[in-house]
PQR file with spaces between the fields and no chain letter, atoms N, CA, C, O and H, PARSE charges and radii, in Angstrom:
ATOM       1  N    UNK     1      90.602  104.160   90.250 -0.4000 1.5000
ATOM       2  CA   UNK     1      91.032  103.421   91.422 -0.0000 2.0000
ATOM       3  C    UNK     1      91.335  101.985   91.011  0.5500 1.7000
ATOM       4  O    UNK     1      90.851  101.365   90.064 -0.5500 1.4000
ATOM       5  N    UNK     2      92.238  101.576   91.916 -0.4000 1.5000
ATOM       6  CA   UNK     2      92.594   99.798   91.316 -0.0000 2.0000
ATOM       7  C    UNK     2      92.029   99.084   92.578  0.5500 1.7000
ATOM       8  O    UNK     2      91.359   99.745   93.371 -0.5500 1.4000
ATOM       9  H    UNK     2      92.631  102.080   92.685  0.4000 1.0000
ATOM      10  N    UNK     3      92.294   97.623   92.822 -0.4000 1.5000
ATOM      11  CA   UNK     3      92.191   96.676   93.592 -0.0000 2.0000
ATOM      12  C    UNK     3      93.379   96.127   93.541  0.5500 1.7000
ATOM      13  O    UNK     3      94.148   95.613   92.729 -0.5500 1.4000
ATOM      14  H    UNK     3      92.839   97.086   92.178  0.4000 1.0000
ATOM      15  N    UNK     4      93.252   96.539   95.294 -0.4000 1.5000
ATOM      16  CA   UNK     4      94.308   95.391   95.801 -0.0000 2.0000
ATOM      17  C    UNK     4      93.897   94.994   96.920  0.5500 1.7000
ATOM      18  O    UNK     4      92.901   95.468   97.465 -0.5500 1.4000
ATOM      19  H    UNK     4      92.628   96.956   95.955  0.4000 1.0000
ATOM      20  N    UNK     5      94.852   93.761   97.568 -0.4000 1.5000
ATOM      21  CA   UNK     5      94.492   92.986   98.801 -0.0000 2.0000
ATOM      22  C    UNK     5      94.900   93.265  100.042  0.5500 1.7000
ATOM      23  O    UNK     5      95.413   94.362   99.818 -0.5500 1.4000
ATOM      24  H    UNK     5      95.661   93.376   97.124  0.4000 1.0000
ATOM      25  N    UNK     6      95.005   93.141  100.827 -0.4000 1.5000
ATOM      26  CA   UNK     6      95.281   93.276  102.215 -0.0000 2.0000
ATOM      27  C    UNK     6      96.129   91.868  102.658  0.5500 1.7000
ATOM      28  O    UNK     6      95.660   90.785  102.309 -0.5500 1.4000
ATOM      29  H    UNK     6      94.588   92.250  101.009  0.4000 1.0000
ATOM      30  N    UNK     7      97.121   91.908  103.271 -0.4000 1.5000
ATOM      31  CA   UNK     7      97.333   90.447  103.800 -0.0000 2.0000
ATOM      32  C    UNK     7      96.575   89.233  104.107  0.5500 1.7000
ATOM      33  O    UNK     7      96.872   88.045  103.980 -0.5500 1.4000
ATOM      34  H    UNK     7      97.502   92.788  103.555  0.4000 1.0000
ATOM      35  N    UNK     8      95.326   89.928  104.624 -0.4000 1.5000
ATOM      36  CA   UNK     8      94.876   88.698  104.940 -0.0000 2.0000
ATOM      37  C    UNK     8      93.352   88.577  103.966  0.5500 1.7000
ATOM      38  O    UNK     8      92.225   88.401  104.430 -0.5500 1.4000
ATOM      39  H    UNK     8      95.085   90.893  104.727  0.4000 1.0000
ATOM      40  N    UNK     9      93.755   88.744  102.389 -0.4000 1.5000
ATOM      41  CA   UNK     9      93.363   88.523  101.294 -0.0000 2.0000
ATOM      42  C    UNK     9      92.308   89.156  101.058  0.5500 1.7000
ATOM      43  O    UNK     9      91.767   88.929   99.976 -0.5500 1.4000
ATOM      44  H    UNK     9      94.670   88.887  102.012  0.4000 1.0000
ATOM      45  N    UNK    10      91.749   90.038  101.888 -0.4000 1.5000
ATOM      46  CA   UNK    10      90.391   91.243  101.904 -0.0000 2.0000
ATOM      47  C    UNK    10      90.846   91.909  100.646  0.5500 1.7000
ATOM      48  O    UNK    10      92.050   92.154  100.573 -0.5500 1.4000
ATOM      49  H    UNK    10      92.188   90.222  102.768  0.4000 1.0000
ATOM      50  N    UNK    11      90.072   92.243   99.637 -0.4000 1.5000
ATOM      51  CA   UNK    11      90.203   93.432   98.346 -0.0000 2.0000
ATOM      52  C    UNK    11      89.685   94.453   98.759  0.5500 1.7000
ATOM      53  O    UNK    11      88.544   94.459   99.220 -0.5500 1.4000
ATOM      54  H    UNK    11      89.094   92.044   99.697  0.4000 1.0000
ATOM      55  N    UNK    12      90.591   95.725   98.647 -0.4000 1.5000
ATOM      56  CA   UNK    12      89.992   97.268   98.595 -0.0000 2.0000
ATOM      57  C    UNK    12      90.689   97.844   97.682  0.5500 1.7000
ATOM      58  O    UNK    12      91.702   97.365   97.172 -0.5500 1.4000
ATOM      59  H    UNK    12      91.518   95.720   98.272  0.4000 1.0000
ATOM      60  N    UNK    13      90.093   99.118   97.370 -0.4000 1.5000
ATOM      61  CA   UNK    13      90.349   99.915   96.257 -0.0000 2.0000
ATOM      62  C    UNK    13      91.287  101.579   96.705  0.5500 1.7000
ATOM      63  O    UNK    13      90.930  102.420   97.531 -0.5500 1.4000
ATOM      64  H    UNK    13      89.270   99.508   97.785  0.4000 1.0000
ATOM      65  N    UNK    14      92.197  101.588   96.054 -0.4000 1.5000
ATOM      66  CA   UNK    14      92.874  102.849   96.351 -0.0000 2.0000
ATOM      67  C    UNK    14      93.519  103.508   95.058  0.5500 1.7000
ATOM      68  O    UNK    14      93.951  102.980   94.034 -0.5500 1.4000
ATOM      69  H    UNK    14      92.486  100.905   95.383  0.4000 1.0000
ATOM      70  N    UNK    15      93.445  104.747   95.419 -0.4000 1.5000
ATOM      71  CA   UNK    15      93.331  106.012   94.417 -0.0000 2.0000
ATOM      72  C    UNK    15      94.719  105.937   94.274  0.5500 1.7000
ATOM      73  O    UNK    15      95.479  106.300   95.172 -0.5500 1.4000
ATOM      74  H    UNK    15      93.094  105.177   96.251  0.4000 1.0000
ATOM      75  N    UNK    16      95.220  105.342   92.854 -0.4000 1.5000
ATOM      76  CA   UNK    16      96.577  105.375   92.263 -0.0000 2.0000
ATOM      77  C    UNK    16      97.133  106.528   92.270  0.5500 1.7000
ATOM      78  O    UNK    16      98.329  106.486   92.558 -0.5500 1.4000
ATOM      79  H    UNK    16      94.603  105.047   92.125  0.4000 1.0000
ATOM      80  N    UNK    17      96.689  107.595   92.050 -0.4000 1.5000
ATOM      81  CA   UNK    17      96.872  108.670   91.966 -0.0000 2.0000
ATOM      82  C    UNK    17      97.758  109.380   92.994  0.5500 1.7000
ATOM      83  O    UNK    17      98.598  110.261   92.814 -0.5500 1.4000
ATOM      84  H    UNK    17      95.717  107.629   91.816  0.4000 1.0000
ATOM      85  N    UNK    18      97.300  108.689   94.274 -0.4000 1.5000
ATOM      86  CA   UNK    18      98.295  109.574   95.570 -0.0000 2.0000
ATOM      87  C    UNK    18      98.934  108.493   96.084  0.5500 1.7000
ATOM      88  O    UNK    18      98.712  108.216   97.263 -0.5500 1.4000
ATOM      89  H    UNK    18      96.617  107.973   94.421  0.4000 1.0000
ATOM      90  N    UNK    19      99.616  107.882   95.505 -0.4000 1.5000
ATOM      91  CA   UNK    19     100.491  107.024   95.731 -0.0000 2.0000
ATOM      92  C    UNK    19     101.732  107.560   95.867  0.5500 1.7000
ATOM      93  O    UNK    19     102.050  108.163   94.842 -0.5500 1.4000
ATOM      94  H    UNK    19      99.797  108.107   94.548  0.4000 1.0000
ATOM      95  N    UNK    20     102.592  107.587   96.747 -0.4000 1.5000
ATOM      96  CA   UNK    20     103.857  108.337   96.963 -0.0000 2.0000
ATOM      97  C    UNK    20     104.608  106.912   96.697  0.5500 1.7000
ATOM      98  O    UNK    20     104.393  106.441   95.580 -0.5500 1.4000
ATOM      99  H    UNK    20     102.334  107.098   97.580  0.4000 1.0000
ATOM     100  N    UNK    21     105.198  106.390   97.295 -0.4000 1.5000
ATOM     101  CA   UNK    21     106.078  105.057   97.265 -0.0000 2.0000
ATOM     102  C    UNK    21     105.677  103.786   97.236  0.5500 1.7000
ATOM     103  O    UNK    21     104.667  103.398   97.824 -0.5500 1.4000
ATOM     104  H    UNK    21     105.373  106.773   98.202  0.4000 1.0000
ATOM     105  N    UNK    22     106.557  102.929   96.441 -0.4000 1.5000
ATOM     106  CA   UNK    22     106.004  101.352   96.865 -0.0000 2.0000
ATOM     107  C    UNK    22     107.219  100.573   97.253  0.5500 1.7000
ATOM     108  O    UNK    22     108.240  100.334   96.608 -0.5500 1.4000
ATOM     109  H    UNK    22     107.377  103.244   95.963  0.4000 1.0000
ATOM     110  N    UNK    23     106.917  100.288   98.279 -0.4000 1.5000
ATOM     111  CA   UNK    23     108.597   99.274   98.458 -0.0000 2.0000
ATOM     112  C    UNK    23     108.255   98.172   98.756  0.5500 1.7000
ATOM     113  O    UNK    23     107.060   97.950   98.955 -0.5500 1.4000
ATOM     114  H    UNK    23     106.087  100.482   98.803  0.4000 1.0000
ATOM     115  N    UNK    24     109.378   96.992   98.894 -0.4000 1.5000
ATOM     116  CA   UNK    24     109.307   95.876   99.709 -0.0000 2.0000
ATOM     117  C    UNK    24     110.440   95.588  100.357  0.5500 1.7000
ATOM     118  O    UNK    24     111.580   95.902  100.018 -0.5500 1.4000
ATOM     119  H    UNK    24     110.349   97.173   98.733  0.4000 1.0000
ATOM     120  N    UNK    25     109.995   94.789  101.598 -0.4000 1.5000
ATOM     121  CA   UNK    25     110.999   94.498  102.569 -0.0000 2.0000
ATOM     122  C    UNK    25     110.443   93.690  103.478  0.5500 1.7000
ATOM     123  O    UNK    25     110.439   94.153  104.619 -0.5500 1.4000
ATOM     124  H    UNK    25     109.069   94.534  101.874  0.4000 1.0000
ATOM     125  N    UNK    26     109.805   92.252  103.284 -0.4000 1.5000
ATOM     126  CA   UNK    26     109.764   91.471  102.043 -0.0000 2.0000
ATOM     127  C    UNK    26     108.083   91.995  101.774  0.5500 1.7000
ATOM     128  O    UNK    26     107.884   91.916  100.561 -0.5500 1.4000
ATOM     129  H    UNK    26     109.809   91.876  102.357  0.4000 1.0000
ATOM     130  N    UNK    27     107.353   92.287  102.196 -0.4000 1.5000
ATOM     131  CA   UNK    27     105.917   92.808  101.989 -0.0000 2.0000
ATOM     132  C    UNK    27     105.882   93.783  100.909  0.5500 1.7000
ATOM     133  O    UNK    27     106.901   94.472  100.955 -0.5500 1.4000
ATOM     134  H    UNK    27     107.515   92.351  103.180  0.4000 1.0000
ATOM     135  N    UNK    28     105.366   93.999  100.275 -0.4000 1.5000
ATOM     136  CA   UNK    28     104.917   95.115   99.296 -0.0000 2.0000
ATOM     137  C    UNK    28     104.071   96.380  100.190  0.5500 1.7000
ATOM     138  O    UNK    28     102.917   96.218  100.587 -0.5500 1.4000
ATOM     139  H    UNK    28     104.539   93.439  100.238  0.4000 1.0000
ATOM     140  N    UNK    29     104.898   97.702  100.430 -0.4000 1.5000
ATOM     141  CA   UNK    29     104.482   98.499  101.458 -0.0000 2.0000
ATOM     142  C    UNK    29     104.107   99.801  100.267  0.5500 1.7000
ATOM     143  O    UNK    29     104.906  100.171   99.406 -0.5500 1.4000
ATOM     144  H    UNK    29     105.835   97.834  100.107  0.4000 1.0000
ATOM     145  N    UNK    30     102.698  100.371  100.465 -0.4000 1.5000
ATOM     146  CA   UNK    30     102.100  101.401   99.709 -0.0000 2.0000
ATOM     147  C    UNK    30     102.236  102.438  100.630  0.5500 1.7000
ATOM     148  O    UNK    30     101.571  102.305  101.657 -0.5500 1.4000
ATOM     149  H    UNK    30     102.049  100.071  101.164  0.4000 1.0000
ATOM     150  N    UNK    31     103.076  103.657  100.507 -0.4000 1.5000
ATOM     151  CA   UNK    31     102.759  104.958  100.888 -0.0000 2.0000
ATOM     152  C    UNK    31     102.115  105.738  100.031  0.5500 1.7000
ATOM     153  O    UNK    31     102.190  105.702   98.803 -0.5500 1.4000
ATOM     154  H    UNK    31     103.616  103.765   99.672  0.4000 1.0000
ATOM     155  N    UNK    32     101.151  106.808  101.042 -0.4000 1.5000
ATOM     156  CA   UNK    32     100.056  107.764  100.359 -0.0000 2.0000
ATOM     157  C    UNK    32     100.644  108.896  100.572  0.5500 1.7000
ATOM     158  O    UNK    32     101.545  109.192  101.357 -0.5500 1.4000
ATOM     159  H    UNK    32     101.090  106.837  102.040  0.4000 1.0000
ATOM     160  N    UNK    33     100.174  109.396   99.954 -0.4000 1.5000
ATOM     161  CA   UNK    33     100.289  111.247  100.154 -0.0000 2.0000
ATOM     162  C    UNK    33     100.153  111.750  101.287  0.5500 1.7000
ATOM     163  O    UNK    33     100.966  112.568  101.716 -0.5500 1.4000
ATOM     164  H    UNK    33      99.442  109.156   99.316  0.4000 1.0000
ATOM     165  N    UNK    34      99.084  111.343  101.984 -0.4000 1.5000
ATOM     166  CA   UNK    34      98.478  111.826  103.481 -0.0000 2.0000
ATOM     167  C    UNK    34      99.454  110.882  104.298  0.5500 1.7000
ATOM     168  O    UNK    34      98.949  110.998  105.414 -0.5500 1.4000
ATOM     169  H    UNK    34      98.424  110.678  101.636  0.4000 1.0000
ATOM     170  N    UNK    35     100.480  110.059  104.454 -0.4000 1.5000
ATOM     171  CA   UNK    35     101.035  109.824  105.102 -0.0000 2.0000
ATOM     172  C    UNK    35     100.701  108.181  105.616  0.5500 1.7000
ATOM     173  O    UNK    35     101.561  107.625  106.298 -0.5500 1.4000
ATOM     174  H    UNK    35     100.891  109.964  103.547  0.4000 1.0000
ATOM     175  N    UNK    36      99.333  107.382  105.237 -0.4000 1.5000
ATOM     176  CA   UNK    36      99.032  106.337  105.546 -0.0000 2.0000
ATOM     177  C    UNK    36      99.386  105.536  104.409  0.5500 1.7000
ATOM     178  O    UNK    36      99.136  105.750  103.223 -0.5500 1.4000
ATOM     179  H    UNK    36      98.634  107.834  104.682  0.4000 1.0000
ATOM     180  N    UNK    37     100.297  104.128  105.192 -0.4000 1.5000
ATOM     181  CA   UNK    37     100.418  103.049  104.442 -0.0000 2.0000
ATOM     182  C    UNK    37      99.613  102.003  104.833  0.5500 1.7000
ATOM     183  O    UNK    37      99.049  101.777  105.903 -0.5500 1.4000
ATOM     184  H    UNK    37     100.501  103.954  106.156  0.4000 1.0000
ATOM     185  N    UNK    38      99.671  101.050  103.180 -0.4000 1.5000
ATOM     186  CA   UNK    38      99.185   99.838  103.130 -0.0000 2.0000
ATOM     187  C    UNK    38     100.078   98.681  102.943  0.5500 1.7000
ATOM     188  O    UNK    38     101.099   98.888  102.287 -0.5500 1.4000
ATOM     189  H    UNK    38     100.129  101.234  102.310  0.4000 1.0000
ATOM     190  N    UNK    39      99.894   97.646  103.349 -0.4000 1.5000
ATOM     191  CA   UNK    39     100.465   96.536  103.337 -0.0000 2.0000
ATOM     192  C    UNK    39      99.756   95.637  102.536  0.5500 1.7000
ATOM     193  O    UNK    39      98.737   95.078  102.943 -0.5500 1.4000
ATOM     194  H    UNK    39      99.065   97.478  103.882  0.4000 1.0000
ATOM     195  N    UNK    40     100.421   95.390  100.966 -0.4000 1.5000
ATOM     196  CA   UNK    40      99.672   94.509  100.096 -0.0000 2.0000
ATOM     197  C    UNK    40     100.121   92.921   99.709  0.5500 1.7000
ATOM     198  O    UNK    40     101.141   92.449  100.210 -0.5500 1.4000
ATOM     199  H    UNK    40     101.249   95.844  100.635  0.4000 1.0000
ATOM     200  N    UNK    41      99.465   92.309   98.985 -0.4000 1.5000
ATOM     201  CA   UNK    41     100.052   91.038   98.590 -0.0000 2.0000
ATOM     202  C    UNK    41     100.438   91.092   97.251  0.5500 1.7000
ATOM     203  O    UNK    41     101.245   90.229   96.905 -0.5500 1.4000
ATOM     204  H    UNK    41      98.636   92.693   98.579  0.4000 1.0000
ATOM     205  N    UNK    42     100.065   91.885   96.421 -0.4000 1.5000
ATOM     206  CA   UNK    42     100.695   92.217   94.788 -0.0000 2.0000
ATOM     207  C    UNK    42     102.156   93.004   94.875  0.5500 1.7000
ATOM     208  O    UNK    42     102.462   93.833   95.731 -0.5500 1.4000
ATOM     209  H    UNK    42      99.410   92.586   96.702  0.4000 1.0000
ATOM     210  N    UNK    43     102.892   92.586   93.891 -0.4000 1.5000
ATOM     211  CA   UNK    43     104.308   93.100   94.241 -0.0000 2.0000
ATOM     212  C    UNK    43     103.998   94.571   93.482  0.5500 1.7000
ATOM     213  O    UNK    43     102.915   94.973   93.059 -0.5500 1.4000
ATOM     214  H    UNK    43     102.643   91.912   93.195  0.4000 1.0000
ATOM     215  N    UNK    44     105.316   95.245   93.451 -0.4000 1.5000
ATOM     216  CA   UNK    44     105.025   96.472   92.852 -0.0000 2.0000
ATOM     217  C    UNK    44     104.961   96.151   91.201  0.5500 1.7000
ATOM     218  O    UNK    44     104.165   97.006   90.813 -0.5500 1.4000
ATOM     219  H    UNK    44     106.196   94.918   93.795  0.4000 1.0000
ATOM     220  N    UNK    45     105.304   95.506   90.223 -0.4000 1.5000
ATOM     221  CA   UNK    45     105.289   95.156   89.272 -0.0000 2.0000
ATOM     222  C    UNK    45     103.784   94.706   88.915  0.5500 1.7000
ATOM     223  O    UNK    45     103.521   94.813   87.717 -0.5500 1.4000
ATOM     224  H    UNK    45     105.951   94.811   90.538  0.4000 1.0000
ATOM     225  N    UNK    46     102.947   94.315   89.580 -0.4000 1.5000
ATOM     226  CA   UNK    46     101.583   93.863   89.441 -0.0000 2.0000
ATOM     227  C    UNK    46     100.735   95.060   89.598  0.5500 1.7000
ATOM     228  O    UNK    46      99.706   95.195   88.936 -0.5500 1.4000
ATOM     229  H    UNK    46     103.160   94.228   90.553  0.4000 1.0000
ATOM     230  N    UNK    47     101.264   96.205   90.726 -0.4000 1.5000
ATOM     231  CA   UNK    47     100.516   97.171   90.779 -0.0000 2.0000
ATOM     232  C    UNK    47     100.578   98.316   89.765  0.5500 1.7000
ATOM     233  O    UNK    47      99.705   99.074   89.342 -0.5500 1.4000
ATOM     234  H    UNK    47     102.100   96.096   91.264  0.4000 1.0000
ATOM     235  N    UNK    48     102.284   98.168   89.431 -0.4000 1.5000
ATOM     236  CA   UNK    48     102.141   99.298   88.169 -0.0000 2.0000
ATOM     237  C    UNK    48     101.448   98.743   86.913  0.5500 1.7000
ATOM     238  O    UNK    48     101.067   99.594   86.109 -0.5500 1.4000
ATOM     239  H    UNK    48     102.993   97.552   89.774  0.4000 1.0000
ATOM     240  N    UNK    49     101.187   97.219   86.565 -0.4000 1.5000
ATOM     241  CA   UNK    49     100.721   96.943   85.390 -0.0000 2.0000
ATOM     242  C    UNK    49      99.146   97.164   85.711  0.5500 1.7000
ATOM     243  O    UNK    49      98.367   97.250   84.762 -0.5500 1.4000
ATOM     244  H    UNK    49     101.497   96.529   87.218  0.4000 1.0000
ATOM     245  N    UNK    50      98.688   97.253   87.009 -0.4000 1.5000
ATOM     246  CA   UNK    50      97.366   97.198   87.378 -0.0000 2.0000
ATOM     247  C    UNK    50      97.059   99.129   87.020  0.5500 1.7000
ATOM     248  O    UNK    50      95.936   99.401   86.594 -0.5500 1.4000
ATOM     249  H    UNK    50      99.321   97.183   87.780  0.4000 1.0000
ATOM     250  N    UNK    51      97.690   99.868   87.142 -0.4000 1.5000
ATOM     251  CA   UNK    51      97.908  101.263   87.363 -0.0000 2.0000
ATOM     252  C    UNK    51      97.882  101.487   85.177  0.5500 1.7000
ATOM     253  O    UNK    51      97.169  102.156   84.429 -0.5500 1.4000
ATOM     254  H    UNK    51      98.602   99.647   87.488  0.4000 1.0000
ATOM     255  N    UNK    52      98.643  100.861   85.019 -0.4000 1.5000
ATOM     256  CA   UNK    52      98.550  100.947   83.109 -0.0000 2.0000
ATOM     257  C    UNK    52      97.104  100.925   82.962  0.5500 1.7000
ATOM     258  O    UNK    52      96.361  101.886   82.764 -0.5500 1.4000
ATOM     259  H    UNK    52      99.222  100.317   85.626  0.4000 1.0000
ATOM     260  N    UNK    53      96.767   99.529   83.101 -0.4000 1.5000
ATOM     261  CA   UNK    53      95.865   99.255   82.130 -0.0000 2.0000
ATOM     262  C    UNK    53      94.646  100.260   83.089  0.5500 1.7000
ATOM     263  O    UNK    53      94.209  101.175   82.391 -0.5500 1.4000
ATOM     264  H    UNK    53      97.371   98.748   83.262  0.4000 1.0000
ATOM     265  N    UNK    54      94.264  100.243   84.015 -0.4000 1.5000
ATOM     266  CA   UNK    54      93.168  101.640   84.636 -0.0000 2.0000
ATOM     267  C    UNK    54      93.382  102.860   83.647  0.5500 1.7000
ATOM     268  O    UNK    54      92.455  103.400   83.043 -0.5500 1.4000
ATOM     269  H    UNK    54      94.619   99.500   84.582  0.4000 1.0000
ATOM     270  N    UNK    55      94.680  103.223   83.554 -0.4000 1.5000
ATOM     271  CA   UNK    55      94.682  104.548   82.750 -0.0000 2.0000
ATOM     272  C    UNK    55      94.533  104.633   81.254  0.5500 1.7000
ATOM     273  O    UNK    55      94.152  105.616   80.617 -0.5500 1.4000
ATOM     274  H    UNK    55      95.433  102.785   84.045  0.4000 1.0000
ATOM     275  N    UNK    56      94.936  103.305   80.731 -0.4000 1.5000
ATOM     276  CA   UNK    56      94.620  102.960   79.774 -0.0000 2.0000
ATOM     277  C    UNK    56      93.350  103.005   79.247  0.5500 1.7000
ATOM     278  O    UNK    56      93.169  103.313   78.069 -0.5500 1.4000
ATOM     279  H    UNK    56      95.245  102.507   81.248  0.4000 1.0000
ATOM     280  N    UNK    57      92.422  102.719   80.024 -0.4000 1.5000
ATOM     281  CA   UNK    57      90.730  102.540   79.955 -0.0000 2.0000
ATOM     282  C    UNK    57      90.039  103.869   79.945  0.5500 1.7000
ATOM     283  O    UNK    57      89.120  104.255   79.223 -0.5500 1.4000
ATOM     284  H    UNK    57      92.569  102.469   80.980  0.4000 1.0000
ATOM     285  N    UNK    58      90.898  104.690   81.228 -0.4000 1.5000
ATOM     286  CA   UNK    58      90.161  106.489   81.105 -0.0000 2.0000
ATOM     287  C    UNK    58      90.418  107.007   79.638  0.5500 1.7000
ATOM     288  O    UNK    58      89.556  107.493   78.906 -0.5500 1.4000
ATOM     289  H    UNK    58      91.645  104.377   81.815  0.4000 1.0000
ATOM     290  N    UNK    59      92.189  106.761   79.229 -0.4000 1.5000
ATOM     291  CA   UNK    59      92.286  107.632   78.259 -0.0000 2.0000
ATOM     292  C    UNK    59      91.733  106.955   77.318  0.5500 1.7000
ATOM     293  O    UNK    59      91.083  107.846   76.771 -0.5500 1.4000
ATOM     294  H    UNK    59      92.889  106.366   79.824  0.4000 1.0000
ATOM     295  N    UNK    60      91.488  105.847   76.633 -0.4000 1.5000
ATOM     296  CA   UNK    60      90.791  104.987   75.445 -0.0000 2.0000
ATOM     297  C    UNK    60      89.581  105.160   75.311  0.5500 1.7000
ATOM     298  O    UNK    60      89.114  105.227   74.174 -0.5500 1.4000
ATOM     299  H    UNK    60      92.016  105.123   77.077  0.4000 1.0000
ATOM     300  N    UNK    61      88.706  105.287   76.523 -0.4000 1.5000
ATOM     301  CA   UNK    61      87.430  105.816   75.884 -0.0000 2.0000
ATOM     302  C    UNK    61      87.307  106.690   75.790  0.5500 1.7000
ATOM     303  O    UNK    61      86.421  107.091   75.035 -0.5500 1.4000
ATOM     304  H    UNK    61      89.086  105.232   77.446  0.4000 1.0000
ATOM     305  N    UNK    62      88.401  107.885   76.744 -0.4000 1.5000
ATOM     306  CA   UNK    62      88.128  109.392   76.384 -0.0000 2.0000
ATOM     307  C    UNK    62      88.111  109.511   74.414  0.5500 1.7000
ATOM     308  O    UNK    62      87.449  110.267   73.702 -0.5500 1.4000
ATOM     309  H    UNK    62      89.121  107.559   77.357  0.4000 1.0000
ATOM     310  N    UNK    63      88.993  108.569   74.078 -0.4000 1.5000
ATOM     311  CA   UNK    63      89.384  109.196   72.707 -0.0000 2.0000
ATOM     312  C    UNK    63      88.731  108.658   71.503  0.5500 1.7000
ATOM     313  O    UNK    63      88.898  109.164   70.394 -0.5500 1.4000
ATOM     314  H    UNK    63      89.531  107.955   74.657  0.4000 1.0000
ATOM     315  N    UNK    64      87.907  107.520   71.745 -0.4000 1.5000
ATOM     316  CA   UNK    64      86.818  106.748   71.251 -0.0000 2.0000
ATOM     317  C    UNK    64      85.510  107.919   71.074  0.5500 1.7000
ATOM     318  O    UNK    64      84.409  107.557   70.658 -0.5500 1.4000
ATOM     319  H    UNK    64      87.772  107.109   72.646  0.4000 1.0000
């Protein structure tokens, strides 16, 4: 799971994994699988580098 913010700068955590879409218009809008979006303050470029390095960490110690 990563961290991200909420507009009004609250951090919660959501499962990269069922992430269907990320757009902006001008907000950075997260669709899920189940159909609920989030409205974040990280653009999508922050979330996919946030989404690397998480997976980065499962598979690196898997292989350690």
């Amino acid at each position: 799971m990563i961290q991200l913010h909420r507009l009004n700068k609250k951090p919660f955590y959501i499962n990269h994994r069922l992430i269907e879409t990320i757009e902006t218009n001008p907000d950075t809008t997260i669709h899920m699988m189940s159909g609920q979006s989030f409205v974040v303050l990280e653009t999508p470029d922050e979330i996919q580098n946030r989404i690397i390095e998480f997976e980065r960490k499962i598979f690196y110690d898997k292989v350690i």
